[in-house]
Biopython code that builds the backbone (N, CA, C, O; Angstrom):
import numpy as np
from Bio.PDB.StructureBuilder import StructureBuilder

atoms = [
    (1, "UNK", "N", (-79.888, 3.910, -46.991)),
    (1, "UNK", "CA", (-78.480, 4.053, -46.677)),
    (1, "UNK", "C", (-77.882, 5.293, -47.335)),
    (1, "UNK", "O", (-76.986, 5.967, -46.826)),
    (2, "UNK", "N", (-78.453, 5.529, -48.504)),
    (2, "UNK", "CA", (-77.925, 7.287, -48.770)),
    (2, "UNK", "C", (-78.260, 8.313, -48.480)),
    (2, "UNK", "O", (-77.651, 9.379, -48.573)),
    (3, "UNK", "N", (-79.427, 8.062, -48.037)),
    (3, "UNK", "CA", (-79.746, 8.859, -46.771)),
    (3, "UNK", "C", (-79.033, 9.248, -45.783)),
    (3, "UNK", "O", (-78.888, 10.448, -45.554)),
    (4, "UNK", "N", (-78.515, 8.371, -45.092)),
    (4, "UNK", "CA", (-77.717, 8.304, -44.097)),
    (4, "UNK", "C", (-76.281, 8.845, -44.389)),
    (4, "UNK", "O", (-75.662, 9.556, -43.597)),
    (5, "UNK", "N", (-75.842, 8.463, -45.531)),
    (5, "UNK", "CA", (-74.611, 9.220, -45.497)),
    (5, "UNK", "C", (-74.481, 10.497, -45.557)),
    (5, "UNK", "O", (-73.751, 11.272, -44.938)),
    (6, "UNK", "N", (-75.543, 10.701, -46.656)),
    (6, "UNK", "CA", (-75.422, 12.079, -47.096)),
    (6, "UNK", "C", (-75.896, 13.108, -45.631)),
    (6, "UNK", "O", (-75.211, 14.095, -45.365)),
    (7, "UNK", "N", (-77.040, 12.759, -44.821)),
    (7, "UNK", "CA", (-76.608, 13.343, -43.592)),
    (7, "UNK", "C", (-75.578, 14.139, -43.143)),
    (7, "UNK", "O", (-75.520, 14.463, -41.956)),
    (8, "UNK", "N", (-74.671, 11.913, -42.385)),
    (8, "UNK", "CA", (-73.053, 12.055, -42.074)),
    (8, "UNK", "C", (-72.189, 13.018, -43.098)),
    (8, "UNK", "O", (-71.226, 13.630, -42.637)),
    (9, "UNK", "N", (-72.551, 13.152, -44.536)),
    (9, "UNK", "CA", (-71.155, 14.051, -44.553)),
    (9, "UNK", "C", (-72.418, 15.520, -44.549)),
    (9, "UNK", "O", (-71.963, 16.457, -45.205)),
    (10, "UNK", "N", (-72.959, 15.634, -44.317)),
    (10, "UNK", "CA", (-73.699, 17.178, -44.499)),
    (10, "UNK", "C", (-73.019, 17.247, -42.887)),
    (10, "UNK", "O", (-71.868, 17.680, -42.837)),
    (11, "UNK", "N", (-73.791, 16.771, -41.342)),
    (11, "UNK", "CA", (-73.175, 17.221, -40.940)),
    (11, "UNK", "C", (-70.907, 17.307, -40.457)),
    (11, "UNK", "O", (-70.321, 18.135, -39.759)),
    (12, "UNK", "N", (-70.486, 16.404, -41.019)),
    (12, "UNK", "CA", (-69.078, 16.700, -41.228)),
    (12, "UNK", "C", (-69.359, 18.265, -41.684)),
    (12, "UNK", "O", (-69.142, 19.174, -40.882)),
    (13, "UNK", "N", (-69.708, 18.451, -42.620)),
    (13, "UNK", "CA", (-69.553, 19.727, -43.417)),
    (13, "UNK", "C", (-70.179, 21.210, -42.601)),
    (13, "UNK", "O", (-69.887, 22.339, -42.995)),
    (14, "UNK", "N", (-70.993, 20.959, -41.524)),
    (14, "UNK", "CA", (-71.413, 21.601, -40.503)),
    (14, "UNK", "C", (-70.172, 22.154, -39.442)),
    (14, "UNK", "O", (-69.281, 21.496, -38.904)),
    (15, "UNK", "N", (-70.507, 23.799, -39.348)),
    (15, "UNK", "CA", (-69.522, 24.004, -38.076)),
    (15, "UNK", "C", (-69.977, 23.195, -36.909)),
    (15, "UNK", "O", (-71.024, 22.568, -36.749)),
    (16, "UNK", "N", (-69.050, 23.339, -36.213)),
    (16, "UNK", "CA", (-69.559, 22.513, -34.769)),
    (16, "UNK", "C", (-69.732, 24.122, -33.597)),
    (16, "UNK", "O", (-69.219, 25.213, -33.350)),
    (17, "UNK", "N", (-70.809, 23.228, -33.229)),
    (17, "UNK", "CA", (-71.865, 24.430, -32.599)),
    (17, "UNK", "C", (-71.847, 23.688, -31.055)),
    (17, "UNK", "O", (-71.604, 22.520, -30.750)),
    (18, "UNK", "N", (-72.232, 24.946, -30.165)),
    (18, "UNK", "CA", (-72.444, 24.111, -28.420)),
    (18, "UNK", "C", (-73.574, 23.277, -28.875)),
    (18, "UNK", "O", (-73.413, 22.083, -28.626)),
    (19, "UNK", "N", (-74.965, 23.663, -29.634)),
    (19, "UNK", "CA", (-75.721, 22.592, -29.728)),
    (19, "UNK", "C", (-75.667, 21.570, -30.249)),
    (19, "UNK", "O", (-76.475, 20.687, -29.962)),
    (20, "UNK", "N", (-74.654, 21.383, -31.209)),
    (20, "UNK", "CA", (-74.494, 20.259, -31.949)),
    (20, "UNK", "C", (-75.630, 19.434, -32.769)),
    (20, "UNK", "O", (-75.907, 18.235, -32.717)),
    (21, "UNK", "N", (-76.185, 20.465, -33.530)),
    (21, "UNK", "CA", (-77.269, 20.271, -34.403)),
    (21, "UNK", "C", (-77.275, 20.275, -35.796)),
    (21, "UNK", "O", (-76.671, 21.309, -36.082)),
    (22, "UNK", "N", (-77.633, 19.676, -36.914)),
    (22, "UNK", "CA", (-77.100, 18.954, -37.943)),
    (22, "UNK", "C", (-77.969, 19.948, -38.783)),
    (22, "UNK", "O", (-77.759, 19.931, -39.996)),
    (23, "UNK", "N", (-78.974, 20.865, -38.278)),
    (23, "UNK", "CA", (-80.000, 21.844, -39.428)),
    (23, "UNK", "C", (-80.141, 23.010, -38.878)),
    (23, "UNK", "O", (-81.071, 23.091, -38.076)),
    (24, "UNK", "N", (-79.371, 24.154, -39.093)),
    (24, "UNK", "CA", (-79.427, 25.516, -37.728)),
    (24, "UNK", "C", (-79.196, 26.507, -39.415)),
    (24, "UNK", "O", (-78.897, 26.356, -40.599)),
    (25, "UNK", "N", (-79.671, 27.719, -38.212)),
    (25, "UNK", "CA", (-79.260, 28.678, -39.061)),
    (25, "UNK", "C", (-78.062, 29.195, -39.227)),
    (25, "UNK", "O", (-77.124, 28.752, -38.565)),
    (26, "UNK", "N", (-77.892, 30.165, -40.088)),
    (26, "UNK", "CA", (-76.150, 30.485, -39.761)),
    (26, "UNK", "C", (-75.784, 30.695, -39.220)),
    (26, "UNK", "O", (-74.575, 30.857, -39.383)),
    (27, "UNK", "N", (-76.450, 30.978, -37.772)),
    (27, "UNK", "CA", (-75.745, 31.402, -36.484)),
    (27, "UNK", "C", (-75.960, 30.107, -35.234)),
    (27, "UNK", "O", (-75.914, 30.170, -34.006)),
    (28, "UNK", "N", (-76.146, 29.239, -35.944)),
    (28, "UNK", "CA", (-75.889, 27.584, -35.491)),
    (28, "UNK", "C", (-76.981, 27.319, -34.299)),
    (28, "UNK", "O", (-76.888, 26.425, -33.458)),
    (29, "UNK", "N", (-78.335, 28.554, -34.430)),
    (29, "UNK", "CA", (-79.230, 28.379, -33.805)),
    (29, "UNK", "C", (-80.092, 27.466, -34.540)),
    (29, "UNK", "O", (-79.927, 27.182, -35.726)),
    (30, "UNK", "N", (-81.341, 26.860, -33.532)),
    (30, "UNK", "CA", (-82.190, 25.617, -33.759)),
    (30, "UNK", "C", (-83.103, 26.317, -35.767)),
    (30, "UNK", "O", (-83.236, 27.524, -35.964)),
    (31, "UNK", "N", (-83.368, 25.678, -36.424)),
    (31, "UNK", "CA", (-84.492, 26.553, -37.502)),
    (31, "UNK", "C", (-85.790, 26.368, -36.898)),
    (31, "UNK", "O", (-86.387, 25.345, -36.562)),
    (32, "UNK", "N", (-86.082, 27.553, -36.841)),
    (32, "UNK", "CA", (-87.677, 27.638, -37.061)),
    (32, "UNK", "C", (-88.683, 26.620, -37.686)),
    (32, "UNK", "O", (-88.204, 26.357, -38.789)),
    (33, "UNK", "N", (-89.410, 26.179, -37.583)),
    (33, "UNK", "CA", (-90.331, 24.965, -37.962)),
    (33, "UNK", "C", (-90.959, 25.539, -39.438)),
    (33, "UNK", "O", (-90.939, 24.893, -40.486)),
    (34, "UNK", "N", (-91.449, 26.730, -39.292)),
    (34, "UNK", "CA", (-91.731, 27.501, -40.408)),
    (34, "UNK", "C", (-91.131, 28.067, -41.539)),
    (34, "UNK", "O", (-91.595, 28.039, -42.679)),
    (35, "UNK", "N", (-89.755, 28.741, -41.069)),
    (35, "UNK", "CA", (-88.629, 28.849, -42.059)),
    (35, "UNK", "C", (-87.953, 27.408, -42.619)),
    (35, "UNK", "O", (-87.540, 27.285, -43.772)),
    (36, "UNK", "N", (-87.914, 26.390, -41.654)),
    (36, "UNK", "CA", (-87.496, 25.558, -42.139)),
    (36, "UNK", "C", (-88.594, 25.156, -43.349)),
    (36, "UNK", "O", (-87.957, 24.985, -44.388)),
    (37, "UNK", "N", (-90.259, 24.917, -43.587)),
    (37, "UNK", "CA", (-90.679, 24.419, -44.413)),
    (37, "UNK", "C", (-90.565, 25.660, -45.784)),
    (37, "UNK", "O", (-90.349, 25.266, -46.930)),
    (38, "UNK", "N", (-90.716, 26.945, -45.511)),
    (38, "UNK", "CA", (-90.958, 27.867, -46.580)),
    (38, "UNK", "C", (-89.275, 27.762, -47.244)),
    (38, "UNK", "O", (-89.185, 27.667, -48.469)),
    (39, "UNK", "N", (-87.977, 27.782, -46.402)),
    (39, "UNK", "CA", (-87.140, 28.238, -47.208)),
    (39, "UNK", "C", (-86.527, 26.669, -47.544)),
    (39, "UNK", "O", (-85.522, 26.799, -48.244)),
    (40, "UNK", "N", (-86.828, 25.217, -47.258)),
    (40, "UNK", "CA", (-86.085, 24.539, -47.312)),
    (40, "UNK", "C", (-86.783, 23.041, -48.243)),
    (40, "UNK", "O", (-86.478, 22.558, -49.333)),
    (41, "UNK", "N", (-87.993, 22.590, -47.034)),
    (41, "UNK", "CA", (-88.803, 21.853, -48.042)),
    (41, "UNK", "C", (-90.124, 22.328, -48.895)),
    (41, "UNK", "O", (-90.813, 21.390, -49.296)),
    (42, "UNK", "N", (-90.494, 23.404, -49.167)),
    (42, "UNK", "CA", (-91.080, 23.777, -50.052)),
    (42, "UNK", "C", (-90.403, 24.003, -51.524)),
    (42, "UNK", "O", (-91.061, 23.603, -52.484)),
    (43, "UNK", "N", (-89.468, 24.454, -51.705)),
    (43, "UNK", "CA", (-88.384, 24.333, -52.730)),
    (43, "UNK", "C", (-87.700, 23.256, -53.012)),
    (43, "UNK", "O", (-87.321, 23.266, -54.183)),
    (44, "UNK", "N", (-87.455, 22.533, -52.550)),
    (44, "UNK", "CA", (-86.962, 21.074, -52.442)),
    (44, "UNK", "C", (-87.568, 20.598, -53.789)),
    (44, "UNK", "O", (-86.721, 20.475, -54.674)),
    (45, "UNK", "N", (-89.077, 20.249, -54.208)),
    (45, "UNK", "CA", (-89.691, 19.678, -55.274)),
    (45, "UNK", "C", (-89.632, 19.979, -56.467)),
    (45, "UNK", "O", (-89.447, 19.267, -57.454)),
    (46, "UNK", "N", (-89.952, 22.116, -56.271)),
    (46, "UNK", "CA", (-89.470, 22.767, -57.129)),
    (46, "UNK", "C", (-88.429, 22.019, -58.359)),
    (46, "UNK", "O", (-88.522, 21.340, -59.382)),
    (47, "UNK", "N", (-87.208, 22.779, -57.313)),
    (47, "UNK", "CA", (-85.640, 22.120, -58.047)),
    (47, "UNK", "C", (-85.293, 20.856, -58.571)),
    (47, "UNK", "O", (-84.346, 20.699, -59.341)),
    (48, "UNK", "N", (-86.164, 19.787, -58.105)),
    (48, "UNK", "CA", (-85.724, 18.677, -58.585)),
    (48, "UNK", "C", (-86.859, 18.303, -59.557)),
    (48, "UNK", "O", (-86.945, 17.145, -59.965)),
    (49, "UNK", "N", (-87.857, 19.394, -59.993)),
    (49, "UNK", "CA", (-88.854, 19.212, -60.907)),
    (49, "UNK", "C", (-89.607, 17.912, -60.269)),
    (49, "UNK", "O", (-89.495, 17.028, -61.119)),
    (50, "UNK", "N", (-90.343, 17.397, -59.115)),
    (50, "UNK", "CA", (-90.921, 16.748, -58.565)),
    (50, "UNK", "C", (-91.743, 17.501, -58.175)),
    (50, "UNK", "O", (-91.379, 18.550, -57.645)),
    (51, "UNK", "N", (-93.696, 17.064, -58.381)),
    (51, "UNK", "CA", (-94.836, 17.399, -57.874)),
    (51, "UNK", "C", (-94.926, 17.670, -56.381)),
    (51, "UNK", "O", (-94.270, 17.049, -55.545)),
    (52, "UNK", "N", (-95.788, 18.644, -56.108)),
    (52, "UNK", "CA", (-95.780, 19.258, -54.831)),
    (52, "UNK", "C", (-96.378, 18.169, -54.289)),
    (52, "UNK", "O", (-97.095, 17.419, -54.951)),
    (53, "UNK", "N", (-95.994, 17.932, -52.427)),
    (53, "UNK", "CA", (-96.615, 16.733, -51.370)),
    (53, "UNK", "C", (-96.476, 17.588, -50.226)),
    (53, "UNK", "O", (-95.544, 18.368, -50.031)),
    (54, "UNK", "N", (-97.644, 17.351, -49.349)),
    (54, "UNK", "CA", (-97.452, 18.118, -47.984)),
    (54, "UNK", "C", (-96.537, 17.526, -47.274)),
    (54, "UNK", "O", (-96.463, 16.309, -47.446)),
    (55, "UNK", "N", (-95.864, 17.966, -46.580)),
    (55, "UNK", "CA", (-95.172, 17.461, -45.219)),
    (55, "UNK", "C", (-95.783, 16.487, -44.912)),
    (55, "UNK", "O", (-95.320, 15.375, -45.164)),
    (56, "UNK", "N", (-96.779, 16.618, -44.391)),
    (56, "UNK", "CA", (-97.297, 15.522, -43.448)),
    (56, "UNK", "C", (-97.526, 13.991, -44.435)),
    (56, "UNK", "O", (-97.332, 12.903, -43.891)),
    (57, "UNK", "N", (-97.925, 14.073, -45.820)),
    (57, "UNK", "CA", (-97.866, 12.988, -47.269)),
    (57, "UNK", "C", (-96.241, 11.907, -46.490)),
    (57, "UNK", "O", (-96.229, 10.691, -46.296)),
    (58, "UNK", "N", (-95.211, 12.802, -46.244)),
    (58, "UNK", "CA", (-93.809, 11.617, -46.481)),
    (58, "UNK", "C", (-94.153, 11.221, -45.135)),
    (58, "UNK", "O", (-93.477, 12.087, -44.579)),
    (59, "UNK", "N", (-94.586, 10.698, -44.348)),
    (59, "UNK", "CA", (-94.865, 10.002, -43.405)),
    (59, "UNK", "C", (-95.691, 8.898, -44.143)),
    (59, "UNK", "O", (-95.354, 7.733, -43.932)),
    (60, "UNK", "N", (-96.600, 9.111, -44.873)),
    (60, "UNK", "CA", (-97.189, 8.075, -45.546)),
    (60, "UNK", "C", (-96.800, 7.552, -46.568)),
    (60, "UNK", "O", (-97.369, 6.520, -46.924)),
    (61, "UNK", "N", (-95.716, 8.089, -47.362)),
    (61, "UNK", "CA", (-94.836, 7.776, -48.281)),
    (61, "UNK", "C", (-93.601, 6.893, -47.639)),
    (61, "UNK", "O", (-93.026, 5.942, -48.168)),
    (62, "UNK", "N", (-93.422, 7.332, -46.672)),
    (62, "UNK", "CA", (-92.135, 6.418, -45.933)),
    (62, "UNK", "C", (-92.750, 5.206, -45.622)),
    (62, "UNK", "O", (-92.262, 4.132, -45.974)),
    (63, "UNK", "N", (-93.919, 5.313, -44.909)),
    (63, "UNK", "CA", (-94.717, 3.566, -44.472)),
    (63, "UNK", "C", (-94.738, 2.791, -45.730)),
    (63, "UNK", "O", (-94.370, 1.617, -45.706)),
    (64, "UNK", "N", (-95.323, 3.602, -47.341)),
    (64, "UNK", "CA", (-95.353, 2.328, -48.015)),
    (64, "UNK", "C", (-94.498, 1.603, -48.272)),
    (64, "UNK", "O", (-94.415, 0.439, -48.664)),
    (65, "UNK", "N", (-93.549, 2.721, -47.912)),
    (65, "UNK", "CA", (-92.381, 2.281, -49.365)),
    (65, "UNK", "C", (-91.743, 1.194, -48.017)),
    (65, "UNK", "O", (-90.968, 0.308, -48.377)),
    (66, "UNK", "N", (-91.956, 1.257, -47.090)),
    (66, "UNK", "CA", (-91.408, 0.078, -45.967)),
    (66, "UNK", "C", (-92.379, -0.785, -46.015)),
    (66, "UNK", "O", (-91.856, -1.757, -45.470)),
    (67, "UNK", "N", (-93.475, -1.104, -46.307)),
    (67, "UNK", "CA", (-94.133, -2.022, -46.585)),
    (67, "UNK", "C", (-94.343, -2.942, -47.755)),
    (67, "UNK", "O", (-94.695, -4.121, -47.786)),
    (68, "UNK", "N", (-94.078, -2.211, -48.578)),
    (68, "UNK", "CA", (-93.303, -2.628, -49.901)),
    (68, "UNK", "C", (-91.805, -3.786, -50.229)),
    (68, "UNK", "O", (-91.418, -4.596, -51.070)),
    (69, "UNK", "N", (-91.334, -3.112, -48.796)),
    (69, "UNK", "CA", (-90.128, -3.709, -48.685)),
    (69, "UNK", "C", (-90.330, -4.790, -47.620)),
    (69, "UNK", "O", (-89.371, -5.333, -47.072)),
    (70, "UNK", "N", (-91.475, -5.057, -47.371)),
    (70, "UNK", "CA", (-91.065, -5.953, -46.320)),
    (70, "UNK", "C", (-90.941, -5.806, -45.042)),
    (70, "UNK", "O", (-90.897, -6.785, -44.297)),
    (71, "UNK", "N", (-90.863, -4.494, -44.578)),
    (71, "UNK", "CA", (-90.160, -4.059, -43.318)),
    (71, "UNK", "C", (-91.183, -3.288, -42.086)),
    (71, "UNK", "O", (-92.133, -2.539, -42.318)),
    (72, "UNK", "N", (-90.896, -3.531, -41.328)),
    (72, "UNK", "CA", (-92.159, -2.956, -40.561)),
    (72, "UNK", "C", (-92.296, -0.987, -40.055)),
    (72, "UNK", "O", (-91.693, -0.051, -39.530)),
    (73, "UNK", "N", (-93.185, -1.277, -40.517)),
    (73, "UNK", "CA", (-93.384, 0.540, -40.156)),
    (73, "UNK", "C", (-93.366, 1.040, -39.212)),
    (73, "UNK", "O", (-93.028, 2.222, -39.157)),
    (74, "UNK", "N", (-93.793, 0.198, -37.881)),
    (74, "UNK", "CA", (-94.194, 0.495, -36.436)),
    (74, "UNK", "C", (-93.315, 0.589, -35.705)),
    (74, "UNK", "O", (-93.327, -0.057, -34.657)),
    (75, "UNK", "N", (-92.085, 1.578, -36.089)),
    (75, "UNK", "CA", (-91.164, 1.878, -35.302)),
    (75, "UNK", "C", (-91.415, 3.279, -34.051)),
    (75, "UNK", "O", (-90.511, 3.581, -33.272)),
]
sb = StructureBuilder()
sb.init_structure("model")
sb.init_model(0)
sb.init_chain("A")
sb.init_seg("    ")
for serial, (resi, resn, name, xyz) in enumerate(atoms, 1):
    if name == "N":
        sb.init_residue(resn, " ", resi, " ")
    sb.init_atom(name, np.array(xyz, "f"), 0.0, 1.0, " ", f" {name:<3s}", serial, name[0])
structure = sb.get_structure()
């Protein structure tokens, strides 16, 4: 659920664009798949002093932690 908010107010805090996309560059175009990992989640771990995980790891990090909880993964 804080997930979710923090989203909702990230995009509040977003200009509103014809695409209406919640992660663009400053010119409210789509990001790059690549810029998005080098300038956004590669630094991410950095800053919060958390060990490096590939991209592809929080897919398997999201299942446990829903399995953990009880909840089903197979969405």
């Amino acid at each position: 659920m804080i997930l979710v908010h923090e989203l909702k107010k990230w995009k509040l805090a977003c200009l509103k664009r014809e695409l209406d996309l919640v992660f663009t560059t400053e010119y409210g175009t789509p990001e790059k798949p690549a810029n998005l990992l080098c300038r956004r989640f590669f630094p991410a771990p950095r800053r919060a002093e958390l060990p490096w995980i590939r991209f592809h790891n929080l897919r398997h990090t999201y299942a446990s932690l829903l399995i953990a909880q009880g909840e089903c993964y197979k969405k």
